[in-house]
N, C-alpha and C positions, 0 to 999 in steps of 0.2 A: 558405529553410529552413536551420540549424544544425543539421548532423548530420541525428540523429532527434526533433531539439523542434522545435515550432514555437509562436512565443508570439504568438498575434494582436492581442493587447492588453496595452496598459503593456510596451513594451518602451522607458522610457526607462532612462537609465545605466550601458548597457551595460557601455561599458569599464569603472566600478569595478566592477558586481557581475560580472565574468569574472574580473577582478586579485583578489579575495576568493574566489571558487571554486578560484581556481590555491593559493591559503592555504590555505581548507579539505582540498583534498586532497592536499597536501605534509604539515598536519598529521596527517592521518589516517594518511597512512603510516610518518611517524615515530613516531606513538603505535602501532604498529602490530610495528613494529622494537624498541621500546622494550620491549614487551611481551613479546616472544619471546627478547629479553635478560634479562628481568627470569625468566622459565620457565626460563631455562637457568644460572644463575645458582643460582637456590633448590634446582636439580635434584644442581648441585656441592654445594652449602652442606649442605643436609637429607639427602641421599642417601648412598651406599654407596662412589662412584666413587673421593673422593679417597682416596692411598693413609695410610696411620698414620704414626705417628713426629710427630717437632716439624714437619717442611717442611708433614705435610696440619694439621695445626691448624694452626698459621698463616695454610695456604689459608681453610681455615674457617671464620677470623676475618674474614676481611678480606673473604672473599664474605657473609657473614653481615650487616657494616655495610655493606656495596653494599645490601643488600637493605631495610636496615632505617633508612639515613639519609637526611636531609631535604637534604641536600648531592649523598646519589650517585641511584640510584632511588626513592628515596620509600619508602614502605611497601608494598616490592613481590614476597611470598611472591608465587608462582605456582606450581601442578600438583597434586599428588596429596600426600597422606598430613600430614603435619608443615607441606609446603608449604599446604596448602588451609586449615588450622585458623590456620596465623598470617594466612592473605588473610580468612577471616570473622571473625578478630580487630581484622584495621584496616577492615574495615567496620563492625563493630557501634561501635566507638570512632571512625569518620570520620577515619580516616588518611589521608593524600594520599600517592599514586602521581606518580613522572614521567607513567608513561603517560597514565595518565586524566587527567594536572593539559591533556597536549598535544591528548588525544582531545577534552578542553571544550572546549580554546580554538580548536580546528577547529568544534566546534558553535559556539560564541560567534561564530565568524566568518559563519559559514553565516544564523545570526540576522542580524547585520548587513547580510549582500546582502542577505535579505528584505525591510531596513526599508528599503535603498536602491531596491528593486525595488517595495515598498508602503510609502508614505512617510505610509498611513492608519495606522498600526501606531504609529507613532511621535506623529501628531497628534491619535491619543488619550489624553488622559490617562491611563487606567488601565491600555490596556496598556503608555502608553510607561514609567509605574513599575515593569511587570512583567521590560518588556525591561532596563533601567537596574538591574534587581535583578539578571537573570541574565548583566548581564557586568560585574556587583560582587563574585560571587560569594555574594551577601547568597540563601542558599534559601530558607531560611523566611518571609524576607518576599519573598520572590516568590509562594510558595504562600499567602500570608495576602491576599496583593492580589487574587492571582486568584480565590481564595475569595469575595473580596471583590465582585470583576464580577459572579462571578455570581450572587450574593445582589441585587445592585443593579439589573442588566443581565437577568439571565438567560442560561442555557447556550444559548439559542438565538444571540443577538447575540455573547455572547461566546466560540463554537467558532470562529463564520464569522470574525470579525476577528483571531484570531491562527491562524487555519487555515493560513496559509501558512508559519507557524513550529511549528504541534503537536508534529509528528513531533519535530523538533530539542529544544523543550523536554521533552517527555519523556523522549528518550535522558540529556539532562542532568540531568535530575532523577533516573533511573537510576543512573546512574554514579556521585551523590553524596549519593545516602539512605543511609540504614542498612538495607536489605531488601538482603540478598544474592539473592536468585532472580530481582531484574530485572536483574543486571549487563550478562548475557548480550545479552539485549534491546540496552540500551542500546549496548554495543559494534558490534554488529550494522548499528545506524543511524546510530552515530557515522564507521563505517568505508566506508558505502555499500553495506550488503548490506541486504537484505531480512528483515523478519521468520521465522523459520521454527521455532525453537526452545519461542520464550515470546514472553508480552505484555509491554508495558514499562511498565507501571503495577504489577501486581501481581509480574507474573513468573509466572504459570502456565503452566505446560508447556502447546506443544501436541497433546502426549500425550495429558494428560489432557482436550482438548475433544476428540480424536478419540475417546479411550473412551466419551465422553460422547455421542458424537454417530454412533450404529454403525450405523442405518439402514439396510436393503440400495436403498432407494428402489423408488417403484411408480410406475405410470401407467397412467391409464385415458382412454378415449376419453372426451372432453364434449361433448356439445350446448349452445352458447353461447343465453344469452338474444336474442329479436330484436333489442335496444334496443345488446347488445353488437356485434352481427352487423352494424351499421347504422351504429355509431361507425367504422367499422374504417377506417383511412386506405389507398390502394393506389396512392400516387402511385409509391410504391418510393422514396423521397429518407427519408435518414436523419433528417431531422426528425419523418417520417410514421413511422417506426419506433417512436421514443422518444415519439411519440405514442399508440401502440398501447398500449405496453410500459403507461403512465400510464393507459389505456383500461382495459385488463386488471388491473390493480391485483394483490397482492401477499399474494391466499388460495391462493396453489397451484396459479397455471391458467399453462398453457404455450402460446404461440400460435406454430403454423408454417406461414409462406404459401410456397402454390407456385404458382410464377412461371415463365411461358413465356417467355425472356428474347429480345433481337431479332434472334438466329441460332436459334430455333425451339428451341433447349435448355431441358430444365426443371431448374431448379432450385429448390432452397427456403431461405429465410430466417427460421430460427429467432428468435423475440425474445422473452429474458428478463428479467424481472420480479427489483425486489429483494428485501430486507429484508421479511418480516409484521410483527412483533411482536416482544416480548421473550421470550414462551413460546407457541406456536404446534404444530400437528399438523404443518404442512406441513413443507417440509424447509428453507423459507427464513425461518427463524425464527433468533431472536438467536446462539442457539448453534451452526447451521448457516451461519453468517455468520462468526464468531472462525474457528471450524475451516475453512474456504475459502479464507480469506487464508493461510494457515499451510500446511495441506496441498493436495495435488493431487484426488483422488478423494475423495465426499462425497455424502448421500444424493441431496444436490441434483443433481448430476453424474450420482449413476445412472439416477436414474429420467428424467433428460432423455434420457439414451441409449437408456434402454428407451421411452420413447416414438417416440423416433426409428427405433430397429431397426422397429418396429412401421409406420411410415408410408414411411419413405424407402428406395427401392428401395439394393443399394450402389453404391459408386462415382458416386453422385449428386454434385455441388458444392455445399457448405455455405457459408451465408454468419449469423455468429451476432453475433448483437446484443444486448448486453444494461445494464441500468441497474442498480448498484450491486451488491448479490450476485449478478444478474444480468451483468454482467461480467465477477465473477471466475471465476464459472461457465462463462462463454463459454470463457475462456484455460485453466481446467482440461479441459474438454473438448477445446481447440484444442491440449494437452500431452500428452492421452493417447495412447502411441502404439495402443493397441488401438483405439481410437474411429477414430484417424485411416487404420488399417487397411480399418476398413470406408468412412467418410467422406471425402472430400474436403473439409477447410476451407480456404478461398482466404481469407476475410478474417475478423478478429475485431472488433466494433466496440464498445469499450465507454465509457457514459458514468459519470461520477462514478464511478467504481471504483479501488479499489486493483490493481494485477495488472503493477506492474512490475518485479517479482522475477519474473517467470513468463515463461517459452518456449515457445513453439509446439512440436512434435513434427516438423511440416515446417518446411523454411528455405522456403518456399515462400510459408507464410501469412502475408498480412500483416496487421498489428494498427493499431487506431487508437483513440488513449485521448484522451477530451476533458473535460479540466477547467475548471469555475470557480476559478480559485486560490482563492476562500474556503468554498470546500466541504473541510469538514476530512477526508471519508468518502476520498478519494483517497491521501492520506496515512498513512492507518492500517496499511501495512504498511513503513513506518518511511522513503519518499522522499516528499519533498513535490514541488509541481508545481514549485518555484523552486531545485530538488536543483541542486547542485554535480556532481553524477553524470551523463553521458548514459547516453541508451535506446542498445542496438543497434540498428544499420541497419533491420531488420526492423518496427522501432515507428518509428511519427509519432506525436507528443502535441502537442497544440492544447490551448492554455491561453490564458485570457479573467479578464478580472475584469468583474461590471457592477455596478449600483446595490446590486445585493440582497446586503447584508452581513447578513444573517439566518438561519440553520441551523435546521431542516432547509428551509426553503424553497428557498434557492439548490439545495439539493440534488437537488430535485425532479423527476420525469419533465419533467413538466410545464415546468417553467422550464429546463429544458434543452432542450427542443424548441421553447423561445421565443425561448432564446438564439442556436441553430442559424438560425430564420429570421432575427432583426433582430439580434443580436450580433455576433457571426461567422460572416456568409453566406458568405464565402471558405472558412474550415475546411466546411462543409456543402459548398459546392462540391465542395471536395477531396476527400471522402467518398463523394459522389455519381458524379461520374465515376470514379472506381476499382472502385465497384460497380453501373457500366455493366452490366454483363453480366446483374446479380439484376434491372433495371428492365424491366416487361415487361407483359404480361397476367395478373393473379393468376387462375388459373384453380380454385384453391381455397385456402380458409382453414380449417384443421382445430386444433382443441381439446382440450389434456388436463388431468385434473388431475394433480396430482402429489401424491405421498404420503410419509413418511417409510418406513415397513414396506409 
């Protein structure tokens, strides 16, 4: 294992795509530098500070062309008042910055490891014109191509095959539209930080999906169908889990088994459910999804907790699992420090999810995040599984690529509890012994719905 990744498949090429990751983030910090020169700069220039007489105009001048030449900073107003109106002037007009010209060329690098790392990227035609656009610089016809795939393709085939570069190209495409609201975004993902602010396509605050999305959440006890009651896996191996999770499908139902583990301790093993739909009553619907990644507490969140206050004695040991919002859900819950007051989480388990901007509440817990590198849903809060970035100590990520270059298939409960048996039995291994202690006697399997209100 490296660090906190571990890539149990396609790990050839190492040594160049390390030597382009060491690029990537030397660029990012120089774009980084560059940017806070460029703020400090605009702050002399537009501002109050320099003193009068002939010496401050002169200053004036001369910080003014730093600010505004294609020789010193590019077109690089930054901060507040005077500052802000000339930076949404060289974006409506597509002015180049030092910084952003250094922060591409760290994503253009990052791209590159990808295709050294998946060299199916490159031996497709349509995305290899996509990639060849976006380190030509040439956008529009990057955007016309991909348009193109997926008119031809379909978004299914064509997420999964450049999944491993999404997150990247859309910071770039950020950084270098004329929308000023996704800058943010894009910088965000450009620099190795996690989405938290806005989306990177539109730029929508996530402000406004948490207004949108107020929820206090509910939960009620359910009586499962026999047919469900009778699917239910109880080997305890995380395959059997994200088997469940797939079992229980994605209207609202929470399933938590308690498990007599083989020092006679009971414990329980929450396992959630992703994605419903794109408008839905439950809480795991499209817009309780955007708002998840972004923020911490969420209706989805509450009402797992009130279901839990309701079943689980405290200071019980939590082990939470969960598949796609069902994941993030887990690490939200695994952040709160109130949750974690009453609950004990020892480990977080999530599949296809994004949640690697997110921290445990205890240094305690540990997480374990397992990707298809072509599942794009992992990605979506601005690190892809092939990041230039490590995890802290606290995360292990297992990353696999296998045949299924298809979306949302690869994504699937289902195909990830196919991949855990005959893909990467090793990462399953590794899963399983760590959560030794939940494998035991299920001595009940208890049922809730969940609710947004």
């Amino acid at each position: 294992m490296t660090d906190a990744t571990t890539t149990v498949a396609g790990a050839a090429h190492e040594p160049e795509t390390a030597s382009l990751h060491h690029v990537c983030r030397e660029l990012a910090e120089a774009a980084e530098a560059v940017g806070e020169a460029s703020r400090h700069a605009s702050e002399l220039a537009l501002g109050t500070r320099l003193p009068g007489g002939a010496r401050g105009v002169r200053a004036r001048r001369t910080l003014l062309r730093t600010i505004t030449d294609p020789e010193g900073l590019g077109w690089a107003p930054r901060g507040r008042g005077l500052a802000r109106i000339g930076w949404l002037a060289g974006v409506f007009t597509s002015r180049e910055s030092l910084a952003v010209s250094l922060a591409v060329t760290g994503l253009k690098a990052r791209v590159r490891a990808a295709a050294v790392r998946h060299p199916e990227l490159l031996a497709d035609p349509d995305t290899a014109r996509v990639l060849r656009a976006v380190q030509e610089d040439r956008q529009r016809e990057a955007v016309r191509v991909f348009r193109s795939i997926l008119a031809a393709k379909g978004a299914e085939r064509t997420f999964a095959l450049l999944a491993p570069v999404f997150a990247d190209l859309l910071a770039w495409n950020a950084l270098t539209d004329e929308n000023p609201f996704n800058d943010g975004a894009g910088w965000e993902i450009a620099t190795g930080r996690t989405l938290t602010g806005a989306e990177p396509v539109l730029g929508v605050s996530a402000r406004i999906w948490a207004f949108l999305d107020r929820g206090p959440g509910r939960a009620e006890p359910l009586v499962p169908s026999p047919a469900l009651a009778e699917r239910l896996d109880t080997s305890g191996t995380i395959a059997g889990y994200v088997r469940n999770i797939g079992a229980v499908g994605t209207d609202g139902t929470l399933l938590v088994q308690q498990v007599t583990g083989p020092d006679g301790v009971q414990r329980y093993v929450v396992q959630l459910a992703g994605m419903s739909g794109v408008s839905d009553k439950s809480p795991q619907d499209l817009l309780g999804a955007v708002h998840a990644v972004a923020r911490p507490s969420t209706p989805y969140s509450r009402a797992v907790a009130k279901a839990l206050r309701l079943l689980v004695p405290s200071g019980c040991e939590l082990a939470l699992v969960g598949h796609s919002l069902g994941g993030i859900t887990a690490m939200n819950l695994a952040a709160d420090r109130d949750f974690c007051g009453i609950h004990q989480v020892t480990h977080v388990v999530a599949i296809g999810s994004p949640i690697d901007g997110k921290r445990p509440a205890d240094p305690r817990t540990r997480v374990y995040s397992l990707v298809n590198e072509h599942d794009v849903v992992p990605g979506l809060e601005g690190r892809s599984s092939v990041s230039a970035y490590r995890l802290p100590e606290q995360f292990t990520e297992f990353t696999w690529t296998d045949a299924t270059h298809a979306f949302p298939l690869c994504h699937a409960a289902e195909r990830y509890a196919h991949n855990l048996e005959h893909t990467v039995p090793e990462a399953s291994a590794r899963v399983d012994a760590d959560l030794a202690p939940f494998r035991g006697r299920v001595t009940a399997a208890r049922f809730f719905r969940l609710h947004d209100r």
